[in-house]
N, C-alpha and C positions, 0 to 999 in steps of 0.2 A: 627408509632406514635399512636398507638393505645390508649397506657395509656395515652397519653397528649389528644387526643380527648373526650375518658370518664369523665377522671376529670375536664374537659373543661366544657362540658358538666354539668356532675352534677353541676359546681360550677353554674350554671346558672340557672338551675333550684331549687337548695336552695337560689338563691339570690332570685327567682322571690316571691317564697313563704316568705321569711324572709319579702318584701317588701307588700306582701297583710297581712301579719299576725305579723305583728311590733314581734318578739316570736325571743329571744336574739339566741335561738340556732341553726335555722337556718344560721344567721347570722354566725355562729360558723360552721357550715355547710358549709357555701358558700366560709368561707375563707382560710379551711382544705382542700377543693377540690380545691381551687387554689393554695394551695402551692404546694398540692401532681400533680398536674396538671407540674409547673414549673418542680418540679423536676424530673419526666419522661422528662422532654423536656432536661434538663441540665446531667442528667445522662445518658440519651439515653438508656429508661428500650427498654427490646427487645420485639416484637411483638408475642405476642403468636401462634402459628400453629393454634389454631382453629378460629382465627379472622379472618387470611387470607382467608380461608373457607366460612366463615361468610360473609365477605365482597362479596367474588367472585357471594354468591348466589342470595345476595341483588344488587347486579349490574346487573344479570343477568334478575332477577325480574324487575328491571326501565327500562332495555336497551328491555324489551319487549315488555312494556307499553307506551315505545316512542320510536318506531323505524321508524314512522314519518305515513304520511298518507296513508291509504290503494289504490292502484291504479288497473283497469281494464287493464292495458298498462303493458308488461313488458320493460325493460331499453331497450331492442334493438330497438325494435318496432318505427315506426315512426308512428305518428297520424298523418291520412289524414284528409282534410278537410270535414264537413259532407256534406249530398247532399245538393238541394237544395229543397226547400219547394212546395209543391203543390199547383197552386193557383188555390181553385175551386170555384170561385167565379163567380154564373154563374145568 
């Protein structure tokens, strides 16, 4: 659903503009990109090869950047408890 996502898209960002700049053709913008939006969706346009591509690298990219918190411990590892403290209070 590639093309229902782009034209999704655009129509959203010509609406937001049409909306700070009262300007008739965005508007005319926003409402192109949602037709041509439906109709990938209703026609089922096919995904183009280089999107999938696209996608996989930008996933790859976020799933790097969140692959959660960095740890000193690996998964097997059991954490002992620490020692105890020194009291030199003399």
């Amino acid at each position: 659903m590639f093309y229902k996502d782009l034209f999704a898209t655009l129509c959203f960002i010509f609406f937001g503009i049409a909306l700070a700049t009262h300007h008739p053709y965005f508007y005319f913008g926003a409402m192109l990109c949602g037709c041509l939006s439906m109709t990938a969706t209703r026609k089922i346009w096919a995904t183009p090869a280089w999107s999938d591509a696209f996608y996989d690298k930008i996933e790859g990219w976020i799933k790097s950047k969140t692959d959660g918190p960095k740890t000193e411990f690996s998964e097997d590892e059991e954490i002992k408890p620490l020692p105890p403290l020194d009291d030199n209070k003399k």
